[in-house]
N, C-alpha and C positions, 0 to 999 in steps of 0.2 A: 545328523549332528546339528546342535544348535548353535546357532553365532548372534550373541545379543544384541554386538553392535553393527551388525550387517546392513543391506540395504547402502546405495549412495545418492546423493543428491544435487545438483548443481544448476546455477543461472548465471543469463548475462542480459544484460538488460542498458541500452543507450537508452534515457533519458530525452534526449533531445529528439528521437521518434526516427533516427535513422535506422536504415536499417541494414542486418549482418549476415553475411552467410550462415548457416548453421556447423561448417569447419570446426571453431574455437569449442562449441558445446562439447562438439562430438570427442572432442581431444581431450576436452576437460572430465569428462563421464568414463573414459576410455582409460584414462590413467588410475582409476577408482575399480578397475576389473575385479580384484581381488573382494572388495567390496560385497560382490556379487555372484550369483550362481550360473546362470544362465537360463531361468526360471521367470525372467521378467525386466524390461527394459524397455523404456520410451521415452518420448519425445514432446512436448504443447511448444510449439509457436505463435507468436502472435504479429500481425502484418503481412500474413503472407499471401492475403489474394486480396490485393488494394484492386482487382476489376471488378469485385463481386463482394466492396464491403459492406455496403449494406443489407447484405444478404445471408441469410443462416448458412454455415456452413455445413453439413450432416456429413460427417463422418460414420461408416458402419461398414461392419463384420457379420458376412452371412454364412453361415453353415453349408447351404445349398441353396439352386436355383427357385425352387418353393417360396424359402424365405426372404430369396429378394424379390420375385413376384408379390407375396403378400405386403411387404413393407410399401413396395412401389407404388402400390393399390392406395395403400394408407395415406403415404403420403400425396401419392393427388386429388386426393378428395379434402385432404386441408392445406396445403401450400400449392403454388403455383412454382412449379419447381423447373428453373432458366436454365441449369445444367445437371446433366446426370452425365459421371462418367468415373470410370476404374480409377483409384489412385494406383499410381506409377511404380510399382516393386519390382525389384528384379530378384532371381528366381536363386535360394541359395542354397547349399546341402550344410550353411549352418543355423539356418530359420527353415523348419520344418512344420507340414501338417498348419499351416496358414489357415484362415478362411477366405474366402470372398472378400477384395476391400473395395471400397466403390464410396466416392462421393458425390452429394448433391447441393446445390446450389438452390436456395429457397426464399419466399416470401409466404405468409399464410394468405390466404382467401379472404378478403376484405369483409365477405358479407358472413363468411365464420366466425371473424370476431367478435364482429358485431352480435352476433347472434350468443356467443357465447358470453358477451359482456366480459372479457378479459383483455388484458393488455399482450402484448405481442409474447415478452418473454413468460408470462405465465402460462401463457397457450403453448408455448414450444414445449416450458418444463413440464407440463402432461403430456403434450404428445410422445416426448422421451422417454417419459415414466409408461406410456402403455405399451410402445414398442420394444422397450425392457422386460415387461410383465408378460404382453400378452402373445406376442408373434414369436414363435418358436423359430428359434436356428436364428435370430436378430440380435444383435447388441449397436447401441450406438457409441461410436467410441469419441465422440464431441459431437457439441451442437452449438457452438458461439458463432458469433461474427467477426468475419477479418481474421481467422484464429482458428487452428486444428491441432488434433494428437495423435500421433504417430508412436506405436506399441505394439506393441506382441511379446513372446515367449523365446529368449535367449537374452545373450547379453548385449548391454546398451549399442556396443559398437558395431556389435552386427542387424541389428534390430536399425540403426543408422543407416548401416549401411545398404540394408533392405530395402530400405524407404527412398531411399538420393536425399539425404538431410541436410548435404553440403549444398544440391542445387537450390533451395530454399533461401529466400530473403525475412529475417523479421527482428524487430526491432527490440523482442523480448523470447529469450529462448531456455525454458527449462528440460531439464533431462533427469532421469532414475534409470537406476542400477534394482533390480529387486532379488532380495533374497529373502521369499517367505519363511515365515513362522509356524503361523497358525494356519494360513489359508492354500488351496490348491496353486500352483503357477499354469494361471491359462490367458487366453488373449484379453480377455474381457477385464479381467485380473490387474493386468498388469499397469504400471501407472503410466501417467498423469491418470489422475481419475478428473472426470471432469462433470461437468452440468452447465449449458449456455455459456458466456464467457469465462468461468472461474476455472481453472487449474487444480490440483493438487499432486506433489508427490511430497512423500512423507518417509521419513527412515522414524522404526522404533512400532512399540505397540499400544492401542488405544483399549486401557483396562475398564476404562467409563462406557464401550462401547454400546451396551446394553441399554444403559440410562440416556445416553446419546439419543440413540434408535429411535427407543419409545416416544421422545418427546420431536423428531422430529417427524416421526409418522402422523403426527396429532395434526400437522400442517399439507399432507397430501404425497410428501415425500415417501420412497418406499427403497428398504436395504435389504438388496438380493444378491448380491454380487459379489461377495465371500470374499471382502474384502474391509476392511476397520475402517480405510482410510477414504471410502466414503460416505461416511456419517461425516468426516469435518469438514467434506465438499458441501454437503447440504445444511451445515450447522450456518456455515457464510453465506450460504446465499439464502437460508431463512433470515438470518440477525441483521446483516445488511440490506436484502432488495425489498425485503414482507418489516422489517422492525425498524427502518432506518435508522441504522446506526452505520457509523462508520467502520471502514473494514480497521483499521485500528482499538476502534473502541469491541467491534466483535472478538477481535481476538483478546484483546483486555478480559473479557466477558467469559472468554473459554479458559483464561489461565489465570484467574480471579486470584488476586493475593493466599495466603493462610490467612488463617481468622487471626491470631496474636498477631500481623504483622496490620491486621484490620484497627486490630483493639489499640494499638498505639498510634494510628493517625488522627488528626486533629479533628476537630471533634465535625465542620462542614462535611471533610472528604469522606471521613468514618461515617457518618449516615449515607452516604452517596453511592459506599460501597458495601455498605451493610443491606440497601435497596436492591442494586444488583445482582448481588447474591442472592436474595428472596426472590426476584423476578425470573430470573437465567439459573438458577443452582443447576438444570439438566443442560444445562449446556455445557458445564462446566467438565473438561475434560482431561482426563488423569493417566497417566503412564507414562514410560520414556517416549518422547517423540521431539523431533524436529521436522520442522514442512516448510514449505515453499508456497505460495499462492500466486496464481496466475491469474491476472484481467484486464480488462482494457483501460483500466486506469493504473497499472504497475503493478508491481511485485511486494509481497508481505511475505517476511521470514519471521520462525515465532518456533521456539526451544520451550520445552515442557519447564515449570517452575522452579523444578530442582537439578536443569539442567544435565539431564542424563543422555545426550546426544549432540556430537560436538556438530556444530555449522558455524562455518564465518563469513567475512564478508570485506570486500576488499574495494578499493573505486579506482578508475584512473578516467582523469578530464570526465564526459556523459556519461562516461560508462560504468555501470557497477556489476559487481561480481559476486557471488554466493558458492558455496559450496560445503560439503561435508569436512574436507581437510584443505588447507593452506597448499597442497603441492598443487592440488587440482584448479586451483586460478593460479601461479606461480607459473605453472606448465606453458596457459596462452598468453599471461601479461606478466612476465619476470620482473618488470618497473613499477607496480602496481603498488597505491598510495593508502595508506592508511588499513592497515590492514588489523581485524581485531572481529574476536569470538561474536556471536551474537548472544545476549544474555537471559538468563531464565523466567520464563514468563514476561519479555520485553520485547511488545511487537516491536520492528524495522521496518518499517515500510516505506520503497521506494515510487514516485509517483513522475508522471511525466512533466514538463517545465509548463506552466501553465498555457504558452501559447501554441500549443502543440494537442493537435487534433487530429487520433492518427485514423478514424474513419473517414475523412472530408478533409485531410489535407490541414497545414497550418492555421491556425486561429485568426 
């Protein structure tokens, strides 16, 4: 059976870099069940290993003992890797048929870099792309710093409650419910999807995926993961970290006006955006969808142009609140200020208070 508007979405996000249990998500995603099938459910935090922020965090799912030998292999021959060790699950009869989870704690090899002539995060985003590609029974299910995602195959709140989401500290916590469409429900599958710091989860379908694809494989990225939703993981971190632009203006870029609504702006902006669309037109991505983006510098919510996927968004004092319906932030903050839909094709981006440095402490 199809459900068009399936899938759910939700954040919470302190501003001020404190940080929260992961409790409120979990309550918030959990009231959204229906939403969902139990086909895919996860987690992205961010803040949560302030002893090892400067450090890669590798998240990964092994099939068998093979493919964490081989990956293990891989990654000491280019990081210097401080911890290796199981992430913490407990054992459930309603998350079934798991893989291997195990995380690592890293830095690349100094004289790799160099050798490679790449800058740190460019070096990771291959090393990720070959352990995706090339090592059988691997997946890496995050690779940022100070920041992890926690997912699998059920619904969010047991998938929560697999992981201890509650024992977790972080100052920025999004969550998904997933009810595929088009693609299989498996661990690798399921959201956040991620790449280095970025985040995604997404409700709705990406009909551009194709043109997406193509144009970001031109830059080294590669989409195998039977999943739409990330090509918009790799769209932001090509348009932002490789095109500097900001993540506002990226997603401006992905949800580009209509042409009539181009043809009646004045005549500066109308060339400005008549340029953009010539430069970015593949980037430019089309279907119902609402998402969430996750990063070390906040949160970005961004509704397809004809707004065909409800998200809103809510704040009380630091803190802001996002989700798919109004009950699921109502549920953790009943008092909550200013509450109101996010609009079509209008990025929101939430960003931390400027003196606030959540890798290295206050500014």
């Amino acid at each position: 059976m199809r459900i068009p508007s399936g899938c759910a979405i939700s954040a919470i996000m302190d501003r001020s870099g404190a940080r929260h249990s992961g409790a409120d998500i979990l309550k918030s995603i959990t009231l959204m069940h229906d939403r969902s099938n139990g086909l895919g459910g996860g987690f992205a935090a961010y803040g949560i290993y302030p002893d090892y922020a400067n450090l890669y965090a590798f998240h990964l799912f092994f099939e068998d003992q093979e493919a964490k030998h081989a990956t293990e292999e891989y990654l000491g021959h280019h990081y210097i890797v401080e911890v290796s060790e199981r992430i913490p699950t407990t054992k459930s009869h309603k998350v079934n048929d798991g893989p291997i989870t195990w995380r690592y704690f890293a830095r690349p090899r100094p004289g790799v870099l160099e050798m490679e002539e790449l800058s740190e995060d460019e070096f990771t985003m291959r090393c990720v792309t070959h352990i995706n590609m090339s090592i059988e029974g691997a997946f890496v299910s995050s690779s940022g710093k100070n920041m992890g995602a926690f997912k699998g195959v059920g619904y969010p709140e047991d998938i929560g409650e697999f992981y201890h989401i509650a024992d977790y500290q972080a100052w920025l916590w999004t969550a998904h419910g997933r009810f595929p469409t088009n693609t299989p429900g498996w661990w690798g599958g399921a959201h956040p999807f991620t790449l280095l710091d970025w985040s995604v989860v997404h409700n709705g379908e990406i009909s551009s995926y194709d043109a997406n694809r193509r144009w970001v494989e031109q830059f080294g990225y590669e989409c195998t993961l039977m999943t739409d939703t990330e090509v918009i993981t790799y769209l932001f971190d090509h348009l932002v970290r490789h095109e500097g632009l900001s993540q506002e203006m990226a997603a401006h870029v992905m949800t580009a006006p209509m042409w009539d609504e181009i043809d009646r702006m004045p005549p500066e902006r109308r060339e400005l955006e008549y340029a953009l669309r010539a430069v970015y037109s593949s980037a430019l991505v089309n279907g119902p969808f609402s998402i969430i983006v996750g990063s070390s510098k906040g949160m970005l919510a961004l509704n397809d142009r004809l707004k065909l996927r409800s998200l809103m968004a809510a704040d009380k004092d630091d803190i802001v609140y996002l989700a798919s319906e109004e009950s699921a932030i109502r549920v953790i903050c009943p008092d909550c200020k200013n509450i109101r839909p996010i609009g079509g094709g209008e990025p929101f981006f939430v960003g931390l208070y400027p003196d606030v440095d959540v890798l290295g402490g206050a500014r």
